[in-house]
N, C-alpha and C positions, 0 to 999 in steps of 0.2 A: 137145481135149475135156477139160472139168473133171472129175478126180476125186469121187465122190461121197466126201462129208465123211465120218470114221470116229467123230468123236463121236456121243454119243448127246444129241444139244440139247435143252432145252426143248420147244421145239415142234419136232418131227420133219419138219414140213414145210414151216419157214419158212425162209428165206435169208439169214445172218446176215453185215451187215459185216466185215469183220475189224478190229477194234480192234489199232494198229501203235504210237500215242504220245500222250503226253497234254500241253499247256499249259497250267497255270494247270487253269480251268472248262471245258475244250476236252475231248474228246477227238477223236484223226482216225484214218479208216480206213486199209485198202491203197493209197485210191485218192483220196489226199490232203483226201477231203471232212471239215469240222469238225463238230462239234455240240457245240452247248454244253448242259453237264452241267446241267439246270436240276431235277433231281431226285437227284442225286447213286449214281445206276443205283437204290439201292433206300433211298435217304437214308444213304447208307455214305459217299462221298467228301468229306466236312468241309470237307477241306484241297485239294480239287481235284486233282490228279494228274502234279505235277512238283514236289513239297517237295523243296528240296534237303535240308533240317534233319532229316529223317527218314529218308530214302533213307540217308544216310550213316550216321547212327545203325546203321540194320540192317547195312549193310555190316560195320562196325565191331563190331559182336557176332559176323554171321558169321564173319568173322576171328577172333574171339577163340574162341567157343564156338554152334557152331551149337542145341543139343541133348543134353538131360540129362533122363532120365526123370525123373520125380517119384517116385515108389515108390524113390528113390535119391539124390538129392538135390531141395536149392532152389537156386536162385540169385539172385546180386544184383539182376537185373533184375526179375524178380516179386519178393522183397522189396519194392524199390524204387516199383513199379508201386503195391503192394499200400499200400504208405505215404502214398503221393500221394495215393489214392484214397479212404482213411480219412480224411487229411486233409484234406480237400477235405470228409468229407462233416461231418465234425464241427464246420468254418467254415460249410458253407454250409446245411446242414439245420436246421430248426428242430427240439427236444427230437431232434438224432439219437441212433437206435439202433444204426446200422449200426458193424461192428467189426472183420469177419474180410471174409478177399475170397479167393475161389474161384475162381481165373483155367480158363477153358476155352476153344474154338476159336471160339464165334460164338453167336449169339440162343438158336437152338433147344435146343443143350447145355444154356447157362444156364437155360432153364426147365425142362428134364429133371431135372436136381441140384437146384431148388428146390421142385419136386415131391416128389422124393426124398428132399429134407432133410426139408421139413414134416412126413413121415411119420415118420422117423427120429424127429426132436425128441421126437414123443410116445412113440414105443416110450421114448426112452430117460427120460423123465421120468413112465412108468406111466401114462397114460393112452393104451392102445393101443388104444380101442374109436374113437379120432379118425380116420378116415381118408378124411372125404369133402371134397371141392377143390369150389367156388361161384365159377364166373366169370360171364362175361355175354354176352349174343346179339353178335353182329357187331364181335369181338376177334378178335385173333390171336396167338396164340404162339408159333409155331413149326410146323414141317413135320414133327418125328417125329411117334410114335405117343403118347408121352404128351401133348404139346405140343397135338396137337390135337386128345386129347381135354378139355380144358379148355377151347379153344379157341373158338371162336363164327362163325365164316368157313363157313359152309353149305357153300358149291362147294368148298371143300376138305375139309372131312369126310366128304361122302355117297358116296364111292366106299371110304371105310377105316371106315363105321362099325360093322361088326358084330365091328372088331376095337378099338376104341375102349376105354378105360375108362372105368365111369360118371362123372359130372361132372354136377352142377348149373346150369344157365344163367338169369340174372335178366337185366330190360332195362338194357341201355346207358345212359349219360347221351346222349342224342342230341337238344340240344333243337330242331332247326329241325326234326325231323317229330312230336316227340313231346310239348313243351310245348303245354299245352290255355291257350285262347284268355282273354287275363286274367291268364292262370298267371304272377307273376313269376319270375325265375332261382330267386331263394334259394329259392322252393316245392318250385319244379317239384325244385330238386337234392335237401331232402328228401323228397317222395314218392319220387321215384326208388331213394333211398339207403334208405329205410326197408322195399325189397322185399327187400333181406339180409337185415335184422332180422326180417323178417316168415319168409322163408327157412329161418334158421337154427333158427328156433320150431319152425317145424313139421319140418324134420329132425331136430332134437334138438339142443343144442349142445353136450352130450359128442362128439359124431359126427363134428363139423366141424372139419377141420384146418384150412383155411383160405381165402382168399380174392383171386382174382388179377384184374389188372384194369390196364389200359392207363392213364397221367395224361392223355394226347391220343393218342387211337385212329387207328393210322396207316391202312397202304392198305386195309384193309377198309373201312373208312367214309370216307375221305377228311380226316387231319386235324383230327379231332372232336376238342375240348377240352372236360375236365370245366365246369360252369358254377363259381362258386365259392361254396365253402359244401361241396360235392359231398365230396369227399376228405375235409375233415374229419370229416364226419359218419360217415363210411363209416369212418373209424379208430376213432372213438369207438364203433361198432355192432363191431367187430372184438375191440376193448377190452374189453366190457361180458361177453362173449361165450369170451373165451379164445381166436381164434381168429387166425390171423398173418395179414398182412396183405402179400402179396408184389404189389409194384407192376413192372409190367414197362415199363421205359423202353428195351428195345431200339432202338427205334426213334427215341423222341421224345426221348431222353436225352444224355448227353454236350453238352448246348450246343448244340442242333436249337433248341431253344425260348427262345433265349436266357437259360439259367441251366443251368448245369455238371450238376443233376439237376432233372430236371423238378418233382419233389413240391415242392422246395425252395418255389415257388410258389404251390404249392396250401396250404403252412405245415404239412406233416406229414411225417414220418420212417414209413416201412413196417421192417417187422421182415425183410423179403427185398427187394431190388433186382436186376431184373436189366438189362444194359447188354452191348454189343453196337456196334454199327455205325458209331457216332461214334467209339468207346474206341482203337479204332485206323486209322481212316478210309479203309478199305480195303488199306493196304499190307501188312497183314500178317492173317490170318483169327485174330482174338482175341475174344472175350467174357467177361463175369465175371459172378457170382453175390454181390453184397454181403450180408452178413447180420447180425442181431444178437448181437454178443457173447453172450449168455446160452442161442445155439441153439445157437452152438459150445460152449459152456463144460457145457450140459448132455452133449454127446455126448464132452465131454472127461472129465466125471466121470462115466461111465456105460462104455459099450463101447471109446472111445478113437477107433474109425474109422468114418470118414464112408462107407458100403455104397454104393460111387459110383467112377467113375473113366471115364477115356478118356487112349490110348495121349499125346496131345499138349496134355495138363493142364498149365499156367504152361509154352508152349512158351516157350523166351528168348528167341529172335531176334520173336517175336510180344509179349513182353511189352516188350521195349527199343523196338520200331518204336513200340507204343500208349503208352510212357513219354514218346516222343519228339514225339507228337501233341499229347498232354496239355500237356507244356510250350510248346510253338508256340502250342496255342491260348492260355493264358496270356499268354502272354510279347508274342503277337499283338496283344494285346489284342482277340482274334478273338469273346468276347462282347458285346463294346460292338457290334462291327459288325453282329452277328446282330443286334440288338436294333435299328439304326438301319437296316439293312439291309433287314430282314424289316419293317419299319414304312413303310418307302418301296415296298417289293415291293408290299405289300394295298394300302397307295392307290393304287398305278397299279394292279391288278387293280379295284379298284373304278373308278377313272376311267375306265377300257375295256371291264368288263363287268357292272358292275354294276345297270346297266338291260339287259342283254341279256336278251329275250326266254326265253334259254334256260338263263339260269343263274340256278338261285334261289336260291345260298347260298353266297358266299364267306368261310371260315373257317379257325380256327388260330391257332398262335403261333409270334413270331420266325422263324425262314426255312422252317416246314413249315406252308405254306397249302393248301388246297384248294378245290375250286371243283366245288359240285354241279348238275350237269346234270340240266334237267325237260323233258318237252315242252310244257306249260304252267307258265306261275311263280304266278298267281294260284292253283290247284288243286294245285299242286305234283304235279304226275301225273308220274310215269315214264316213260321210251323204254319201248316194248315192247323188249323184252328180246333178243328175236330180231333187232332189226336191230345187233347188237352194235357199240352206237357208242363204247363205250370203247375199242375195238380200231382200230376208224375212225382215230380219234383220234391214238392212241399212231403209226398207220402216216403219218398226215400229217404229223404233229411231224415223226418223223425224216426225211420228205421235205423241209423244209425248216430240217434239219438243227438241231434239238431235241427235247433226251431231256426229256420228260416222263413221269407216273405215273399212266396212265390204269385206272380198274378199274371192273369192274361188280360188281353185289350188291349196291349201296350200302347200300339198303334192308334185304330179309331170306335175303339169299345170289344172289338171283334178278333181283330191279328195282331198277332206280339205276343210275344212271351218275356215274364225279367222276374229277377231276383230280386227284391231289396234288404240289405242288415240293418239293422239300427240297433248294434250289441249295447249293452248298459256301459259307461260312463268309466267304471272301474274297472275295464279293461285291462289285462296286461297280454306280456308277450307269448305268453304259455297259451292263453286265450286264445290266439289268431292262428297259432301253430293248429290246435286243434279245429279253430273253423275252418281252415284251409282242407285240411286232410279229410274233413269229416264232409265237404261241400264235394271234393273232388268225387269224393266214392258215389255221391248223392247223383249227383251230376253225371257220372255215368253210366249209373244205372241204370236212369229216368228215360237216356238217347237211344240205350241199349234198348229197351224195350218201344220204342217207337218206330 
């Protein structure tokens, strides 16, 4: 008889493979079955899961120095990390602002400390009546308690909301349900972008610290890319305003979307960056905080320290693994492939589901696509909710031994169903043949049984 499991899982009551070793886009259980990574577990695995180039990397720092608090030193590898990262964004951002890098353990961290900073900034630059944060309906930032109150992910706020902090929430850019008929992109992006402005008016804009907002809205919506036009304007209302503009690329950042920062794209620099799940592609739990030199430089000539911390801040064996990523992808020349990659992925999604009955929106950039489920495509109506077919879904994938990123709420916490992939970085064509075939069987499964 099996012992009952002494973790405390996710789901309490589900029965989880044992992940033993990974190939390449593979991962395999106890019981030698494969599944190939076609969402990278939560769009974190880049690099798929047997780099040598980085595995040795870490070895090689744990040898050297596993761990040095920060309250007590730096080291070369967060320097290192931190350099890269600046340089990087100073090549590739347009007008960057970004200067200083705040290495911490992963997503949620980084939006804690840019919370925290946004507030900071204006104590430390006298305007301390700032202190209200404006995100938007059906975003995510993270799992703490600050995180999600900024947040926009319903099903995960309504069990911690009376402990919440207030936050403002505006609509999404979400144009496959919310572009009105006629509406072009560049409209619809201004209407949309002009509910901050409108927002901020009527809050007051001494009031408003600042404004956080996903560039491609990952598993809450499924892969929603701002239209374009959208970001700029939203920097320019940000600008007019005094107010910082902290863009969260946990998700869709690091080279997801084919470009090293996402905004880079969109043609705008935010005064916060936060970064996460590509930065070190799961071998090591790393995230960072980018910001504008002038946030840091006020709190340099003001108080001196940043009212923030956590025990495993710039860990080293976590910054040398994500230094070690950074350069693979590089060196890989692992953005081209995204970019070639993720452009052959959505035409076979479109060649195979595109007239499907049941999917009315396949969307996204470079290798984080999505694919939203209706039970009508003409009315674009919703599964009722209670037959939980994103779950369906996710359980047939890995029957036919594919991870996929199935979620419900698509809609407004409640209705919706979508798919999102975000396969690792070293994709090839063999790859897509098999996510195509192995989603299709998934996919009808999950319909079959509803």
């Amino acid at each position: 008889m099996t012992r009952e499991s002494r973790v405390f899982h996710r789901h309490s009551v589900a029965a989880y493979p044992v992940a033993v070793a990974g190939d390449g886009p593979w991962l395999i259980d106890a019981e030698g079955r494969r599944y190939l990574d076609a969402c990278g577990g939560a769009a974190v695995s880049c690099l798929g899961h047997s780099d040598t180039t980085v595995r040795e990397a870490i070895k090689g720092q744990v040898d050297a120095l596993a761990y040095a608090h920060s309250a007590f030193f730096t080291t070369r590898a967060a320097e290192d990390l931190a350099d890269h990262l600046i340089d990087k964004a100073e090549a590739l951002i347009p007008d960057n602002r970004l200067g200083k890098v705040y290495l911490v353990s992963g997503g949620s961290e980084a939006a804690e400390a840019a919370l925290k900073l946004s507030r900071q900034y204006f104590l430390e630059i006298g305007e301390p009546q700032r202190h209200r944060i404006i995100a938007r309906r059906q975003s995510y930032h993270g799992n703490t308690l600050g995180a999600l109150s900024v947040g926009g992910n319903q099903w995960r706020r309504e069990p911690f909301e009376p402990m919440l902090m207030p936050a403002t929430h505006i609509a999404p850019c979400y144009p496959y349900r919310d572009r009105a008929d006629g509406e072009s992109e560049t409209a619809y992006g201004e209407r949309v972008a002009d509910e901050l402005d409108d927002t901020i008016r009527r809050l007051g804009p001494e009031t408003v610290a600042a404004f956080i907002a996903e560039p491609v809205v990952g598993a809450t919506m499924g892969a929603v890319p701002a239209v374009p036009g959208y970001l700029k304007r939203i920097r320019e209302i940000c600008d007019r305003h005094g107010v910082l503009l902290i863009l969260d690329e946990v998700m869709c950042g690091m080279g997801r979307t084919g470009h090293l920062f996402a905004c880079a794209e969109d043609g705008i620099s935010p005064d916060i960056l936060l970064i996460a799940k590509g930065l070190g592609a799961g071998y090591q739990p790393v995230g960072a905080m980018l910001c504008a030199t002038r946030i840091h430089d006020a709190i340099r000539a003001g108080s001196g320290f940043f009212q923030h911390g956590h025990t495993y801040l710039g860990h080293v064996t976590a910054c040398a693994g994500a230094l070690a990523v950074q350069r693979r992808i590089e060196d890989g020349g692992l953005l081209d492939n995204v970019r070639t990659q993720g452009a052959a992925l959505r035409e076979a999604l479109a060649a195979a589901f595109g007239a499907h009955p049941h999917v009315g929106d396949i969307r996204g950039r470079g290798l984080m696509l999505g694919l939203e489920l209706v039970a009508d495509r003409d009315s674009k109506a919703p599964f009722d909710p209670a037959l939980k077919l994103n779950a369906r879904v996710k359980r047939e994938a890995m029957a036919q031994g594919l991870m996929c990123y199935p979620m419900g709420g698509t809609i407004d916490g409640r209705r919706g169903d979508h798919i999102m992939l975000a396969p690792p970085f070293i994709l090839g064509p063999e790859h897509i043949a098999e996510i195509i075939g192995r989603l299709d069987l998934a996919l009808a499964a999950a319909l079959g049984s509803v």
